[in-house]
VOLUMKE-864007 format. One line per 3 residues: for each residue x, y, z of C-alpha. Coordinates in Angstrom, 3 decimals. Example, Ala and Ser with C-alpha at 12.3 -4.5 7.8 and 13.67 -1.06 7.14 Angstrom:
12.300:-4.500:7.800 | 13.670:-1.060:7.140
END
This chain:
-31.248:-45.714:38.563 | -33.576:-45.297:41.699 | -34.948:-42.204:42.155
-36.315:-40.706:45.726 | -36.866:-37.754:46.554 | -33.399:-37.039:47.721
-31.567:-38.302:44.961 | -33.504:-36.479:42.325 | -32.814:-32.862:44.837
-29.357:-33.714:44.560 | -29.166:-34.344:40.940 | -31.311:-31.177:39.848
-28.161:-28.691:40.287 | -26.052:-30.901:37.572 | -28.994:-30.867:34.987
-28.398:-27.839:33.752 | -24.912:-27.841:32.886 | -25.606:-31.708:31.221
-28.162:-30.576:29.147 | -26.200:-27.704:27.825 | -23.242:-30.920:27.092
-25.304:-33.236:25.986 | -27.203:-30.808:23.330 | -23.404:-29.523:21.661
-22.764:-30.456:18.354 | -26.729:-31.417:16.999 | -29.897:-29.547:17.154
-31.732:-32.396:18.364 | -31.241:-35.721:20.059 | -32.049:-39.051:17.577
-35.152:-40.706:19.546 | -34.778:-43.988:17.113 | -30.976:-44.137:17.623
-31.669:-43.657:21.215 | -34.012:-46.711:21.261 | -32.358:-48.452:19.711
-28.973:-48.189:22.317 | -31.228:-48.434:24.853 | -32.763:-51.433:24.170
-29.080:-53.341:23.284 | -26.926:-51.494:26.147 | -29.538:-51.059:28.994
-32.808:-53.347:28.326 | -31.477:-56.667:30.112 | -31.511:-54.659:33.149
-33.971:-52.403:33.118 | -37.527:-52.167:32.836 | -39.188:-49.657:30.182
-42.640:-50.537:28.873 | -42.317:-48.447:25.710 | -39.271:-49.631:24.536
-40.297:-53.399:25.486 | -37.827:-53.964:27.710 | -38.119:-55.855:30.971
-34.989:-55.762:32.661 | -35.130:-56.704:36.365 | -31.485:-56.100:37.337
-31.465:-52.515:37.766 | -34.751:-50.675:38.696 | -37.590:-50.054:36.446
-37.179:-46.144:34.886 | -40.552:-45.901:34.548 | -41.485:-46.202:38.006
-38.374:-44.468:39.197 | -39.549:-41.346:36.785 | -43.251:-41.940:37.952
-44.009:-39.880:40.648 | -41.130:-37.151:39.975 | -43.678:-36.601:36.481
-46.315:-36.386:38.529 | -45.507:-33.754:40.573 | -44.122:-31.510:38.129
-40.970:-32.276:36.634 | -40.342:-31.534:33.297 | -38.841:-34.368:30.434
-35.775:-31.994:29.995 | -35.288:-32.424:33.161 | -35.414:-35.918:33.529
-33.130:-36.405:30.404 | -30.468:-34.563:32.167 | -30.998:-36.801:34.950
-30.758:-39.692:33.209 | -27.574:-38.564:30.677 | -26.117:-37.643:34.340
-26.040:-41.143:35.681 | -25.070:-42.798:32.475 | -22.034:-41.182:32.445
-21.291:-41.395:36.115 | -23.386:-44.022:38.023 | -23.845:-44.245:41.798
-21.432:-45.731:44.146 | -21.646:-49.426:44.402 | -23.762:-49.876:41.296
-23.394:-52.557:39.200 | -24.445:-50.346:36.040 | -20.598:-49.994:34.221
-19.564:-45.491:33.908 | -19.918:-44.883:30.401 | -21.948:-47.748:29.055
-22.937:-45.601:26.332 | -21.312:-42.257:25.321 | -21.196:-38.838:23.427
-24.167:-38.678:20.782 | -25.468:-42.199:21.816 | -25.794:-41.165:25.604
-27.025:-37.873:24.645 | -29.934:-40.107:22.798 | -30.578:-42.625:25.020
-31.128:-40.180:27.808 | -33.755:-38.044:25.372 | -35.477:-41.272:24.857
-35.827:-42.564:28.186 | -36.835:-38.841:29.452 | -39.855:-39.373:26.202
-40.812:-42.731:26.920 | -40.563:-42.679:30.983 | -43.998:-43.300:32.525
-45.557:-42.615:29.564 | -48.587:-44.712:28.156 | -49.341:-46.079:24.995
-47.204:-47.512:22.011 | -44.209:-46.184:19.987 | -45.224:-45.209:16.490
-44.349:-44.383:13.176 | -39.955:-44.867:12.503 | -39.572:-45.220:16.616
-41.931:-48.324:16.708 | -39.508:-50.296:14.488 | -36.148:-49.274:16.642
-34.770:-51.553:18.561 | -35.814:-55.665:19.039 | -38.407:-55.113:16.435
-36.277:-54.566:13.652 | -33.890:-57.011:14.670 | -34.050:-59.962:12.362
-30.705:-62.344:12.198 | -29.750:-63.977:15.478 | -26.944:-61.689:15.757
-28.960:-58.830:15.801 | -31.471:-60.194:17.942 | -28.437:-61.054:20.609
-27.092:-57.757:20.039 | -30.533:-55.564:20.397 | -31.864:-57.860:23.080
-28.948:-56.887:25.438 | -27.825:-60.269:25.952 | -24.295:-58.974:25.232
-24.567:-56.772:28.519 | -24.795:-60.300:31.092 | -23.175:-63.114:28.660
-19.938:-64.000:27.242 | -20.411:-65.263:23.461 | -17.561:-65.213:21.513
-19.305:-65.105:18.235 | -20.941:-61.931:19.785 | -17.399:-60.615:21.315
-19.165:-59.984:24.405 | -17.485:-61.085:27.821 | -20.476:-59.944:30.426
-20.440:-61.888:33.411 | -24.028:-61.707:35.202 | -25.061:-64.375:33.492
-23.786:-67.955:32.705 | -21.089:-67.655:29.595 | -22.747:-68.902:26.715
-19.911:-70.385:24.958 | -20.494:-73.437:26.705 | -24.345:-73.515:26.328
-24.036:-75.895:23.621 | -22.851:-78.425:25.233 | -24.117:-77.873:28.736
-28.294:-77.625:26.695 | -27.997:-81.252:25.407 | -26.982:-83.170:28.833
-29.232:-81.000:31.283 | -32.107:-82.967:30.945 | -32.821:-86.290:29.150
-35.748:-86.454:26.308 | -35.394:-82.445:25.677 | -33.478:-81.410:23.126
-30.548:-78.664:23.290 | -32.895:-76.532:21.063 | -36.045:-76.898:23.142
-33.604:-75.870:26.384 | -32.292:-72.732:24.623 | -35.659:-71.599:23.470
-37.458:-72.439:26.934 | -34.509:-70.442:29.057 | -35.777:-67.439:26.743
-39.508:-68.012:27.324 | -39.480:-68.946:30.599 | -35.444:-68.154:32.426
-36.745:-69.376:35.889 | -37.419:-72.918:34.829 | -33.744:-73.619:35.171
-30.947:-71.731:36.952 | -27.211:-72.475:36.208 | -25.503:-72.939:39.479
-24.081:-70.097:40.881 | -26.059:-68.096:39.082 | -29.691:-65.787:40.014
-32.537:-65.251:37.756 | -31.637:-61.455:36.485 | -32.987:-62.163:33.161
-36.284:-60.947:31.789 | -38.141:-63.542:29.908 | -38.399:-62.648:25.537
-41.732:-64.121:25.599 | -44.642:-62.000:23.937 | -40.910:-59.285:23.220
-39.436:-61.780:20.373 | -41.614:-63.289:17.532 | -41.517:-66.906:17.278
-39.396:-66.542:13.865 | -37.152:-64.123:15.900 | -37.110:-66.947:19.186
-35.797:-69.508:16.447 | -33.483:-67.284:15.125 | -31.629:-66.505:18.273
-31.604:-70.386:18.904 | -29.734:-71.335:15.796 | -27.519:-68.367:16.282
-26.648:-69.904:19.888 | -26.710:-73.490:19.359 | -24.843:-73.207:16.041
-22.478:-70.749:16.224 | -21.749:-71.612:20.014 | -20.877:-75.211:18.330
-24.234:-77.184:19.358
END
């Protein structure tokens, strides 16, 4: 979701008619629902410091958003934008049309227009939305995005950017002798560059300092155990 000069000119003429769309049916757009989306459909790729997220995939929204807010534009605006592209991406992008839709794009578009550039912390109902609520390993797989990049069958996710987690199980206990499968899992979500699965990049943000530790073991039992380890 880059956003130069040009593309945000282009885009301005549609906003209108989106936000008119996007606002039929409710009086107001659910900021903690929209979170919440956000940070399961769109935070493995993209970067928004509010929401925690640290995607590095698809461009960060809040510097994309950055200097458009600072010369003017309004947060409508920018959610009209944003509920624009979600529902028809650029050309060539690897973002997927429609990754979220009707009341949950119409959200996730309010929230990233409110949290966009914007300093400070989330408070009060919105700071819980999203990974911080997220307690069982499911959840924590489903709110963390991981879903978006990795097939996990347990999960019923099939995304292919990353390396398909059904076989993590048994590919964590032969990589390297002395560590442990567990210790594997939990240091490819502290630190993802220590090891890259062949064929594969390093698109994936590292949970440390975003997960607690209880919510780091959690998502390695959910792996290792329901994956088969």
């Amino acid at each position: 979701m880059s956003l130069t000069r040009n593309t945000l000119a282009a885009l301005l003429c549609a906003v209108a008619v989106t936000l008119a769309l996007a606002a039929c049916g409710r009086n107001e757009p659910d900021l903690s629902k929209g979170k919440a989306a956000f940070v399961e459909k769109c935070g493995s790729c993209h970067t928004l410091a509010r929401a925690g997220t640290a995607g590095t995939q698809g461009p960060s929204l809040d510097k994309a958003f950055q200097t458009a807010l600072a010369d003017g534009i309004d947060r409508e605006t920018v959610e009209g934008i944003v509920h624009r592209q979600i529902l028809h991406p650029r050309k060539n992008s690897i973002m997927p049309a429609e990754l979220v839709t009707g009341e949950d794009a119409t959200d996730v578009a309010a929230y990233v227009a409110f949290a966009a550039a914007k300093s400070g912390d989330d408070a009060g109902a919105l700071a819980s939305a999203g990974l911080a609520q997220a307690k069982s390993g499911e959840q924590i797989f489903t709110a963390a995005g991981c879903a978006g990049c990795h097939t996990f069958s347990p999960a019923g996710s099939n995304g292919t950017i990353g390396p398909n987690l059904d076989e993590l199980a048994a590919a964590a206990g032969k990589r390297e002798p002395g560590k442990s499968a567990e210790d594997y899992v939990r240091e490819s979500l502290l630190k993802p560059d220590a090891f890259l699965a062949p064929g594969f990049g390093n698109a994936m943000p590292s949970f440390d300092g975003r997960l607690t530790d209880k919510q780091i073991q959690a998502l390695v039992d959910y792996l290792l155990k329901s994956g088969g380890g």
